[in-house]
C-alpha positions in Angstrom: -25.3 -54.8 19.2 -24.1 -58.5 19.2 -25.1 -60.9 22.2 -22.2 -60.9 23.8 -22.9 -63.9 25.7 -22.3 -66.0 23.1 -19.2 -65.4 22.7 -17.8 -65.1 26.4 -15.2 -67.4 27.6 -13.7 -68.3 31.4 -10.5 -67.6 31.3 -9.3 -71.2 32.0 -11.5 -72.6 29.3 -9.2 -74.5 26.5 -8.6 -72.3 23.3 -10.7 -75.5 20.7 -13.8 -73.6 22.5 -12.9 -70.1 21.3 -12.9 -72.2 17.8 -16.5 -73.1 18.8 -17.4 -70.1 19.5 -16.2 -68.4 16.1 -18.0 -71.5 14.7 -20.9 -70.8 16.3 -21.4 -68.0 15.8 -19.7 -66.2 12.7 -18.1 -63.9 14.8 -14.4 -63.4 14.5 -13.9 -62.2 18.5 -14.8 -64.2 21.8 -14.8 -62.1 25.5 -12.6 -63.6 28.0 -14.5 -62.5 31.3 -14.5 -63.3 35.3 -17.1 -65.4 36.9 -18.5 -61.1 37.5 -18.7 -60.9 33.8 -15.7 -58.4 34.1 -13.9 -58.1 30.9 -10.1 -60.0 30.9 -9.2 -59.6 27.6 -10.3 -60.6 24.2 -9.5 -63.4 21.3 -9.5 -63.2 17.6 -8.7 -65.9 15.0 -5.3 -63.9 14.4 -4.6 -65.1 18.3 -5.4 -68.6 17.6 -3.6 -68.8 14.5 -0.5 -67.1 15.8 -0.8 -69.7 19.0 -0.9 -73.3 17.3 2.0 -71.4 15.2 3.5 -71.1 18.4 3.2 -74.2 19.5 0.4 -73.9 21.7 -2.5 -76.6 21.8 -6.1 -76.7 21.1 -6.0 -77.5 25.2 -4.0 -74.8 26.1 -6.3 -72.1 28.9 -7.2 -68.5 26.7 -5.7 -66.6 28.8 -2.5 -67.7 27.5 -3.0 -66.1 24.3 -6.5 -63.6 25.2 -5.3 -59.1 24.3 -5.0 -58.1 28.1 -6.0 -54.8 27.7 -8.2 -54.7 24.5 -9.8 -51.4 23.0 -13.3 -50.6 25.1 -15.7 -47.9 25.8 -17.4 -47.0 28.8 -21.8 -47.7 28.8 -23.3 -44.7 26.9 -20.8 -43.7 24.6 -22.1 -42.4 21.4 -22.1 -44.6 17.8 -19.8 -41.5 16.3 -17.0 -41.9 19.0 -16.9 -45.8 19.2 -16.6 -45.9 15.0 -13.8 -42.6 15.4 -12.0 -44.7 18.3 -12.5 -48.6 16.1 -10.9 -46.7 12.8 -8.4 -45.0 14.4 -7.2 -48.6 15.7 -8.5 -50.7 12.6 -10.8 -52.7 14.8 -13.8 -54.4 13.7 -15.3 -54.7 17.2 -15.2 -52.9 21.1 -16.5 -54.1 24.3 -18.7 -52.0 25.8 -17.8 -51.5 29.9 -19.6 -50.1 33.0 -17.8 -48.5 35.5 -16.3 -51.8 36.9 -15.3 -53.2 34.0 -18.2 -55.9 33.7 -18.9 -56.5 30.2 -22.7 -55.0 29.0 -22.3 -55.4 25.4 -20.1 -56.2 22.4 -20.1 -53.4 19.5 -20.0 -54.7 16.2 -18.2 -52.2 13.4 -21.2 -52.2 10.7 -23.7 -51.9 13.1 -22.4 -48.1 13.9 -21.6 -47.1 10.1 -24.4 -44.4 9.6 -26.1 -44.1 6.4 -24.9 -41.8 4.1 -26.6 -38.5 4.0 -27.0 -36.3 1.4 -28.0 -32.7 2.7 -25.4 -30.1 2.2 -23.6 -29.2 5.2 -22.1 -25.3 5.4 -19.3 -24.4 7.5 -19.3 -21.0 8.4 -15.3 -20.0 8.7 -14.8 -16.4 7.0 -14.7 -14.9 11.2 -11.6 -13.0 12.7 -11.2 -14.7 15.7 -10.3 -11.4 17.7 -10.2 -12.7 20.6 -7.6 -15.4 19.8 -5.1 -13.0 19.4 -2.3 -13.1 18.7 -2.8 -16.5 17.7 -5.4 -15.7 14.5 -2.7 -12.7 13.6 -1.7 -15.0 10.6 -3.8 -18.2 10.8 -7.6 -18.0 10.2 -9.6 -19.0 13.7 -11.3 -22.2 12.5 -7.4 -23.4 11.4 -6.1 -22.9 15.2 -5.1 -26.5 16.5 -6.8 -28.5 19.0 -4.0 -30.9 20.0 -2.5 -31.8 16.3 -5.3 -31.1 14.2 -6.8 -27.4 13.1 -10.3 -27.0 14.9 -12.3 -27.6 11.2 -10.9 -30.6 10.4 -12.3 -32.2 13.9 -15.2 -30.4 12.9 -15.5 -32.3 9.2 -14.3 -35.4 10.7 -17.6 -35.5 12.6 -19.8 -34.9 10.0 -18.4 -37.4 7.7 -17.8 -39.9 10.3 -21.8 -39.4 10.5 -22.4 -40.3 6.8 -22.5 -37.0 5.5 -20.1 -36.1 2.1 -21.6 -32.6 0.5 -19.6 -29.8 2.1 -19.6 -25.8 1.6 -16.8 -23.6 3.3 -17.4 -19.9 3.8 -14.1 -17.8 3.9 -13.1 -14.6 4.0 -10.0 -13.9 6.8 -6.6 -15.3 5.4 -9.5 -17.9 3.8 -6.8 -19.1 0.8 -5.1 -21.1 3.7 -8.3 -22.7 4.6 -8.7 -23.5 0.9 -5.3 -24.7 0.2 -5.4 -27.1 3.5 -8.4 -28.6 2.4 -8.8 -28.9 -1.5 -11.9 -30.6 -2.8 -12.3 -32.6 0.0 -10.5 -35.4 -1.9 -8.1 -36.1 0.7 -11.5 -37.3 3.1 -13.6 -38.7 0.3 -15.9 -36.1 0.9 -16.8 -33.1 -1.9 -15.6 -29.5 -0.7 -16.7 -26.5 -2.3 -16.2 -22.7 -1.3 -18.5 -19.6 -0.5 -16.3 -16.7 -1.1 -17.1 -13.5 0.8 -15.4 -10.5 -0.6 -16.6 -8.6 2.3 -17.7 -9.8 5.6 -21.4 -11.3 5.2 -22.4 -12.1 8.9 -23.2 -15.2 10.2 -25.8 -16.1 7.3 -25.1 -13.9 4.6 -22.7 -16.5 2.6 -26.2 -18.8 2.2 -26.6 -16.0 -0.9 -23.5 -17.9 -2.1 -25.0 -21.5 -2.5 -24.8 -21.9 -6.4 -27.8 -23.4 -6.1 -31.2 -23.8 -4.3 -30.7 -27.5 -2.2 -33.6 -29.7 -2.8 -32.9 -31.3 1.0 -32.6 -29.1 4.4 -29.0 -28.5 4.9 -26.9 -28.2 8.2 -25.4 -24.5 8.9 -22.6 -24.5 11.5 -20.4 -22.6 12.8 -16.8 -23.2 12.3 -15.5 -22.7 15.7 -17.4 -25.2 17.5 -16.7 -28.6 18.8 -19.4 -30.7 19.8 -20.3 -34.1 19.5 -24.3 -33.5 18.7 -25.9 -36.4 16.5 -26.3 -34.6 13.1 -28.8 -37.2 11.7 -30.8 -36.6 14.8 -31.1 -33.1 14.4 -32.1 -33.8 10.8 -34.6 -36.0 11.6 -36.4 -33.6 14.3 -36.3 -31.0 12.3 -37.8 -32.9 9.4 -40.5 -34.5 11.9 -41.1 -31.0 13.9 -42.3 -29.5 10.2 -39.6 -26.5 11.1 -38.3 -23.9 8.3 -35.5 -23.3 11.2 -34.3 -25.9 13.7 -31.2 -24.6 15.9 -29.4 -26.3 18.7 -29.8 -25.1 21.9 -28.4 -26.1 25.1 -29.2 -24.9 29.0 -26.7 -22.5 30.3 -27.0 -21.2 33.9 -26.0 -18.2 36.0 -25.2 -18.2 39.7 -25.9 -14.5 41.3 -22.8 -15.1 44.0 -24.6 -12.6 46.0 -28.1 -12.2 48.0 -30.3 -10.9 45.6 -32.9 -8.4 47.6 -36.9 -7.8 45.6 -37.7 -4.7 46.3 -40.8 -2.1 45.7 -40.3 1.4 45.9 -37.1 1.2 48.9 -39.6 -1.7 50.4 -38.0 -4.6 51.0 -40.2 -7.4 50.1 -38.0 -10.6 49.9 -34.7 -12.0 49.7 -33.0 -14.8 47.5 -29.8 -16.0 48.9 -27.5 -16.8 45.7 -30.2 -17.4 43.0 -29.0 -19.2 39.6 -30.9 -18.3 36.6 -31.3 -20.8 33.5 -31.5 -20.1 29.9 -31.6 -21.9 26.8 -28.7 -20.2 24.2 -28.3 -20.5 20.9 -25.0 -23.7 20.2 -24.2 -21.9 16.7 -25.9 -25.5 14.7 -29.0 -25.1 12.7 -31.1 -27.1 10.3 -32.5 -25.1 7.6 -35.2 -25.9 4.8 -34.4 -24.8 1.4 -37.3 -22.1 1.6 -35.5 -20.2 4.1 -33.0 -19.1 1.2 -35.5 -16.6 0.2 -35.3 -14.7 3.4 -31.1 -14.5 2.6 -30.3 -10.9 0.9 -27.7 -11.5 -1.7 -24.4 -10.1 -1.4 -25.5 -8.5 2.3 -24.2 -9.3 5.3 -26.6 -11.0 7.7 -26.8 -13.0 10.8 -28.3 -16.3 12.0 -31.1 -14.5 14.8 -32.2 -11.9 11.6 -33.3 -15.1 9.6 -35.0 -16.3 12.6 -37.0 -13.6 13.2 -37.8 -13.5 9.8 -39.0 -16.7 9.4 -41.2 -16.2 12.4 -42.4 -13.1 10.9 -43.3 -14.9 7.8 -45.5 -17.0 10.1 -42.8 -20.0 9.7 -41.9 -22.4 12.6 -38.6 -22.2 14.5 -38.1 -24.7 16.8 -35.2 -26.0 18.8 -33.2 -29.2 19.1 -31.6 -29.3 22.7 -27.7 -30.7 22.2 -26.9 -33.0 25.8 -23.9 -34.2 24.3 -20.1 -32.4 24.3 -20.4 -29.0 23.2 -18.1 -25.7 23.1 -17.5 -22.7 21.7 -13.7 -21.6 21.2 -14.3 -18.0 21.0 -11.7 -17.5 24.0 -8.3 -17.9 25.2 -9.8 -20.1 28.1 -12.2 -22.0 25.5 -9.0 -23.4 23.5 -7.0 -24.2 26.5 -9.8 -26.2 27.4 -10.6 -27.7 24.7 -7.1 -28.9 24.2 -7.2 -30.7 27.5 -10.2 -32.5 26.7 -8.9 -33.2 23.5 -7.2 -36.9 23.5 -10.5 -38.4 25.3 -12.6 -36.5 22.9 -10.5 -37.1 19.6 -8.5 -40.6 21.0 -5.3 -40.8 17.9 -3.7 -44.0 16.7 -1.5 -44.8 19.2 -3.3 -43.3 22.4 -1.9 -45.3 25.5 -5.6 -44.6 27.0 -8.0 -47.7 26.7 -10.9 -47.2 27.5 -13.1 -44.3 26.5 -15.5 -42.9 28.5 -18.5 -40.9 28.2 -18.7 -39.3 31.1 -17.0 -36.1 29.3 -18.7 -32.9 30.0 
């Protein structure tokens, strides 16, 4: 991140110091903040130009010309939602906020562009989507709409918005309209191929489809998800941890709403007033090595926890990557309403009156 210091200005200061400061500095924005370091607005050489054009002087206070309410995150937002939230406005930099507003950093746009990664990535989106009935009726499940855009897009835009460009789709359900909406991938810059399942293959079966063995690990997914995990992160512990099979997993706990009584034979031997119990479940995201292809029978349907267990009873290491961030599975009614509520702070558009994201999302 930039030292935002540098480039903060009182708000009475004359606009020659913002001229300074780009001097200075080879920055093209300055910070306009209170004597609490609480952000005012910001200045770019576009402001200055459009002010002496305007009659304005070199003497003239910033806050005559400053953006009042400029484009900011909250502290802790991740990299992939402040470079979404700066392309979606065409910005080359975004203050970063704490809960007051005081200024703790200034975000620079190529400092978040992630390097480009070349492991595959396969998108499983051949399911049914029962449950969403009667909505998946006539639209595949991973093309229902979360606010304007169907749930895989969201999904792609992630990945590629993380650096990754090498994309497989498995389809099966009404999977021509997931084809036709996509294409090659040309549309996002990003290659798109297909994994055809002329019968339903499970949740791992369609790895048989790869045309070819990857030389890299490759990121499985499923195609109902949205989440905002760190995909090169998950890449990188799998590739450290020496795994055949990294998946995400995430805590989920259950509250027993009821006093739960331990008994032995009738006896009563102690009582637990409204006990929550905590697991770790399976988030539907995996890294896979190459190797673990063997394992996949061709042209057999197969699920994700078979080629676990397989691996493990090949005397290969699963491990497990725990996702913090956003995550949710839209296998229900109740999962897509929510999910569409969350959706303009998770997926801010051009145009979204809200300024300042925050990443204190659930």
């Amino acid at each position: 991140m930039l030292d935002w210091k540098l480039m903060a200005l009182g708000p009475e200061q004359p606009i020659l110091d913002a001229l300074r400061r780009f001097e200075d500095n080879h920055e093209q924005i300055c910070l306009v903040v209170d004597p609490d370091d609480r952000l005012l607005g910001t200045i770019t050489e576009g402001d200055v130009r459009r002010a002496l054009l305007g009659n304005l002087t070199l003497q003239s206070p910033v806050q005559a010309i400053m953006t009042k309410h400029p484009i900011q995150v909250r502290s802790g937002t991740s990299a992939p939602a402040m470079l979404r939230l700066m392309r979606h406005h065409v910005i080359r930099y975004i203050p970063v906020v704490d809960e007051h507003g005081r200024v703790q950093a200034l975000q620079g746009l190529q400092d978040l562009i992630m390097p480009t990664r070349d492991n595959s990535v396969v998108l499983m989106a051949g399911g049914e989507g029962r449950r969403l009935r009667p909505l998946t009726e006539t639209c595949p499940k991973p093309m229902v709409r979360i606010g304007t855009k169907p749930i895989l897009e969201l999904i792609l835009q992630e990945f590629i918005d993380q650096g990754f460009h090498k994309f497989y789709i498995s389809i099966n359900y009404l999977g021509d309209k997931i084809k036709q909406y996509f294409g090659d991938g040309s549309f996002w810059n990003v290659e798109i191929n297909y994994l055809k399942e002329n019968d339903k293959m499970g949740t791992a079966g369609a790895l048989s489809l790869l045309p070819e063995r990857p030389r890299q690990p490759i990121i499985v997914m499923n195609g109902d998800l949205l989440t905002r995990v760190n995909f090169q992160e998950l890449l990188d512990h799998h590739e450290v941890a020496g795994n055949a099979i990294t998946l995400g997993i995430r805590d989920y706990a259950v509250e027993i709403p009821y006093g739960v009584v331990i008994l032995d034979n009738q006896r009563v031997t102690g009582l637990m007033e409204k006990p929550t119990h905590r697991y770790s479940i399976n988030c539907g995201v995996y890294a896979l090595d190459p190797r673990c292809l063997e394992l996949v029978p061709r042209h057999m349907s197969t699920d994700m926890p078979k080629l676990m267990q397989d691996a493990i009873d090949a005397g290969w290491s699963v491990g497990g990557f725990p996702i913090d961030e956003y995550w949710i599975d839209i296998g229900r009614m109740s999962d897509l309403e929510r999910a569409n509520r969350e959706y303009m702070q998770l997926f801010p558009q051009p145009g979204h009156t809200s300024q300042t994201l925050s990443a204190d999302t659930p």
